[in-house]
C-alpha positions as CSV (number, residue, x, y, z in Angstrom):
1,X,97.3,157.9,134.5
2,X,99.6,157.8,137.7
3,X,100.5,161.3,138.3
4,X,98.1,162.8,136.4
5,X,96.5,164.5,140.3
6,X,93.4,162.3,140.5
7,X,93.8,162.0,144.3
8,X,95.3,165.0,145.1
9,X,92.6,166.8,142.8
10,X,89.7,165.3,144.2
11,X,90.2,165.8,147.5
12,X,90.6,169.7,146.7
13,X,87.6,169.5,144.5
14,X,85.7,167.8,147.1
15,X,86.8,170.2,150.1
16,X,85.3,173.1,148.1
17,X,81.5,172.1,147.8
18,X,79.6,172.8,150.9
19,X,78.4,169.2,150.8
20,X,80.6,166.6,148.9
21,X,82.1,162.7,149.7
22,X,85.5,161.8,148.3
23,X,85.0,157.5,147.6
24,X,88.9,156.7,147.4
25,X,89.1,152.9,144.8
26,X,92.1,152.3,146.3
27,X,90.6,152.8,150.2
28,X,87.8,150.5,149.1
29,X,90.2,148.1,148.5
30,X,92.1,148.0,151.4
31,X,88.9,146.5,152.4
32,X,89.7,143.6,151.2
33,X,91.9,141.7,154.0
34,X,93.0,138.4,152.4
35,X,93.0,137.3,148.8
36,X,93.0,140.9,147.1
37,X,94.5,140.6,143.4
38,X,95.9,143.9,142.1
39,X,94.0,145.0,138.7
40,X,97.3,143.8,136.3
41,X,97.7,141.3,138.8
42,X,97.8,137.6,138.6
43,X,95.2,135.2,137.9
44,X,93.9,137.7,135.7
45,X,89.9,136.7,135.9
46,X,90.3,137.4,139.7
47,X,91.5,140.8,139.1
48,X,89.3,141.7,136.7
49,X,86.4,140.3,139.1
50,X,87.8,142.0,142.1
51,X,87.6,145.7,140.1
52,X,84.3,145.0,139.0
53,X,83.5,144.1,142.9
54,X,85.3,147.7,143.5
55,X,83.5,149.6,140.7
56,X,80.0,148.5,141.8
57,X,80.9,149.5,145.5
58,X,81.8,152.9,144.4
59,X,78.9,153.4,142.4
60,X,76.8,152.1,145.3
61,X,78.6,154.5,147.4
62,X,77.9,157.4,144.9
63,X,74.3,156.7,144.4
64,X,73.7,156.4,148.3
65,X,75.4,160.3,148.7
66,X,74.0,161.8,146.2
67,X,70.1,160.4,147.6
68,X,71.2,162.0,150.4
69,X,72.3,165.4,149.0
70,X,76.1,165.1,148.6
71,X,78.1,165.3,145.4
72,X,80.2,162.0,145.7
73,X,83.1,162.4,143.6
74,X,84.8,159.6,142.7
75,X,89.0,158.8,143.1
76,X,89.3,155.6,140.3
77,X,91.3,155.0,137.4
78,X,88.6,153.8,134.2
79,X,90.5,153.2,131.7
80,X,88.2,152.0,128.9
81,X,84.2,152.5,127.5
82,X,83.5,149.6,128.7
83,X,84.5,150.4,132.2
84,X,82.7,153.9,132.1
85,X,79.5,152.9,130.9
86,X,79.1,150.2,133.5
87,X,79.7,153.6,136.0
88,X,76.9,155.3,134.3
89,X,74.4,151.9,134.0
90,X,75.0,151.9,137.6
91,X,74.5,155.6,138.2
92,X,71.3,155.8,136.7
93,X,69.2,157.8,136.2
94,X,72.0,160.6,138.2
95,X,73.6,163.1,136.0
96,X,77.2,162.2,136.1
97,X,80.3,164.7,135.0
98,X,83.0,162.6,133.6
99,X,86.4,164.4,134.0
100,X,89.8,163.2,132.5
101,X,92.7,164.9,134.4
102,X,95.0,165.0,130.9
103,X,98.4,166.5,132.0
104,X,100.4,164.6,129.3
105,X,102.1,161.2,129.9
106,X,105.9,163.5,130.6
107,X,104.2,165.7,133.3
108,X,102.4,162.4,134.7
109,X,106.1,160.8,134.5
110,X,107.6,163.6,136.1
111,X,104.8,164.1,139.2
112,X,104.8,160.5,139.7
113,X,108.7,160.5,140.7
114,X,108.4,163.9,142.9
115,X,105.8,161.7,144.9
116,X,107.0,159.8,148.1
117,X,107.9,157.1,148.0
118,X,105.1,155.6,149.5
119,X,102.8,157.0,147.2
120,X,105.2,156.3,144.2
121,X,103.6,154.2,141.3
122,X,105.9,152.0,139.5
123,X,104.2,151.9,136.1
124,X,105.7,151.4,132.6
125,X,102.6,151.6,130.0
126,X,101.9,155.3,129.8
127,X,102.3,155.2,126.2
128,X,99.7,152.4,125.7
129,X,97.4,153.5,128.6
130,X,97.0,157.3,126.7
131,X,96.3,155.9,123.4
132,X,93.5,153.0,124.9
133,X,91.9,156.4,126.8
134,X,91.6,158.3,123.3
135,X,90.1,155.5,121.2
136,X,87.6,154.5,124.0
137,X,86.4,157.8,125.5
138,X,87.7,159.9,122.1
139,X,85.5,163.3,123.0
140,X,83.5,161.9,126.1
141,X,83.5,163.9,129.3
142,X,86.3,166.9,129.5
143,X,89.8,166.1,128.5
144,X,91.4,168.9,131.0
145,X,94.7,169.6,130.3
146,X,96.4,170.5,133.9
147,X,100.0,170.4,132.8
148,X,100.9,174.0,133.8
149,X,98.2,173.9,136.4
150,X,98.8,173.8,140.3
151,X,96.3,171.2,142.1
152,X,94.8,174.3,143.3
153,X,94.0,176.0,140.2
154,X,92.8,172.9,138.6
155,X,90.6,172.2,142.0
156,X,88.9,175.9,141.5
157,X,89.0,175.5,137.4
158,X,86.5,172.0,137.7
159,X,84.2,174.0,140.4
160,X,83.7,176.7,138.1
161,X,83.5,174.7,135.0
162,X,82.3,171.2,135.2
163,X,78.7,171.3,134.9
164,X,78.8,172.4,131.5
165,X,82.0,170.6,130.6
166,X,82.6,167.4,131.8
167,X,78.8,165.7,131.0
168,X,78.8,161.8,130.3
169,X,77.2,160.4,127.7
């Protein structure tokens, strides 16, 4: 969800293995000069085509690094099964570690309007976006609560943890 410390998170994560690529969605879509449809944007087949287009560049991304001995970690909101296990057909046959940064949709609220304003995310469907994530994923990956959790102590908690958490399935 916005504010939950996806970004912020992965970066950390990413700075503390000795070999490691950060694949940013929303810098992949900046690509994207002229014609670019948000995801809840308008017509909605476009968007939905254009994050597919952005989902199989960041799994083509992923797959190149790790051939080449990085751990790309990926920045990108999946919201649904269906979203994640069009990650993993494309990952294949890669081990991939599936983490939900789970904060709780008031600490999400509350980071998202400490943000600046720049990086501010004006979203209104936490609610509905929390209760879609349970009933799709239910117990895949790890659920990590980070609510009382600095970005820094979470960063450290999914080095020392996530191999044997936060498998895919």
């Amino acid at each position: 969800m916005p504010g939950a410390g996806k970004s912020t998170v992965t970066r950390l994560v990413a700075e503390r293995l000795p070999r490691s690529a950060k694949l940013d969605g929303d810098d992949l879509n900046k690509m994207i000069v002229n014609g670019f449809v948000w995801a809840l944007g308008e017509p909605a087949d476009e968007a939905a085509r254009q994050v597919r287009l952005l989902h199989r560049n960041l799994c083509a991304l992923a797959a190149n690094f790790a051939d080449a001995g990085f751990t790309p970690l990926i920045d990108a909101m999946i919201a649904d099964r269906t979203k994640l296990d069009f990650f993993l057909e494309l990952l294949a046959p890669r081990r991939v570690l599936f983490i939900v940064l789970a904060p709780g949709i008031e600490s999400c609220r509350y980071r998202n309007t400490i943000r600046d304003p720049r990086d501010r995310f004006d979203f209104d469907g936490y609610e509905a976006l929390d209760a879609t994530m349970k009933r799709e994923f239910g117990d895949v990956g790890w659920w990590f609560d980070t609510a009382d959790l600095t970005p820094d102590e979470t960063a450290d908690r999914i080095v020392r943890q996530a191999h044997r958490r936060a498998l895919a399935n």
